[in-house]
N, C-alpha and C positions, 0 to 999 in steps of 0.2 A: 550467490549459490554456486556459479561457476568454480569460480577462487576456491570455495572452501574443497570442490573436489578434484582441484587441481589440473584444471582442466583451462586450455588456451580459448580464447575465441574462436581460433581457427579447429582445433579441434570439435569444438560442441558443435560450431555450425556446420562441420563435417558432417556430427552423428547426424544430425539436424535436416541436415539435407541443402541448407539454404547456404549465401555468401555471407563468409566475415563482415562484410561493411554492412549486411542486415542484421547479423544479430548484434553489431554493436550499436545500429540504431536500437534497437528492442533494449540495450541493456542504457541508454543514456536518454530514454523516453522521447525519442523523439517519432517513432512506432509504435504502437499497440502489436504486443505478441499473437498473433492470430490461436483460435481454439483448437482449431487442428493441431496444431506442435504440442499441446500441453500433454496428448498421453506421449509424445516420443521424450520429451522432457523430461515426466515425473520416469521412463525409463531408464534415460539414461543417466540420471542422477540418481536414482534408485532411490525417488521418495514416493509417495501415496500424492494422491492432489490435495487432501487436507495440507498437510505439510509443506506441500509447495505454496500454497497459497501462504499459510502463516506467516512464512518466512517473507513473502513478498507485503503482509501487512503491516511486518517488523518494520523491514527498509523503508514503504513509505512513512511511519509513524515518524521518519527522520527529521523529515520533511512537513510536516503537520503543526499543527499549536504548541504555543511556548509551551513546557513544561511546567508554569504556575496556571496558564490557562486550561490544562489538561488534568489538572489536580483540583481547577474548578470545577471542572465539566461533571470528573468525578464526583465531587463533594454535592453537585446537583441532585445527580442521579440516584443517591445514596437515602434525600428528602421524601417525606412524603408526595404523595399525587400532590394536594392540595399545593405546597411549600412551592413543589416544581412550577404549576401554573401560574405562582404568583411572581417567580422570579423571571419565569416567559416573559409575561407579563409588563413587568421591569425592562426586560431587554427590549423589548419590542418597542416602549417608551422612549430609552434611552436612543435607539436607532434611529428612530421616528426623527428627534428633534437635530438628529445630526446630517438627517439628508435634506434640513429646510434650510 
């Protein structure tokens, strides 16, 4: 988000208020971004909090299940109730005998 508004580390953690070596913890997860900063954030980046967020569920989605796992997940969800409990179901089984 930074990058796309061109904006330095040093700079944002200027607007920010905080030190560069903090918001590059925040931006390389080894921090949790505190609540307070998010409206100086959605500020200075001139987004809405929906928007910020989104963007931040883009980036993690990077990071999340294979892309044929996540095309399952969907194809689950997509099942009746019934279909869905039965594939639960199934996994729950399958897991079962893998932690014996």
């Amino acid at each position: 988000m930074r990058k796309a508004h061109e904006l330095t580390q040093q700079q944002l953690a200027e607007q920010l208020g905080i030190a560069q070596q903090t918001l590059a913890h925040y931006e390389g997860g080894r921090l949790r971004l505190p609540v307070s900063l998010l409206p100086e954030l959605t500020r200075t980046l001139g987004l809405s909090f929906d928007e910020l967020l989104a963007q931040d569920v883009a980036r993690h989605g990077k990071r999340g299940p294979s892309s044929k796992l996540q095309q399952q997940i969907e194809a689950i969800s997509r099942l009746s109730k019934a279909r869905q409990r039965f594939v639960s179901e199934m996994l729950d089984a399958v897991l079962a005998q893998t932690q014996q």
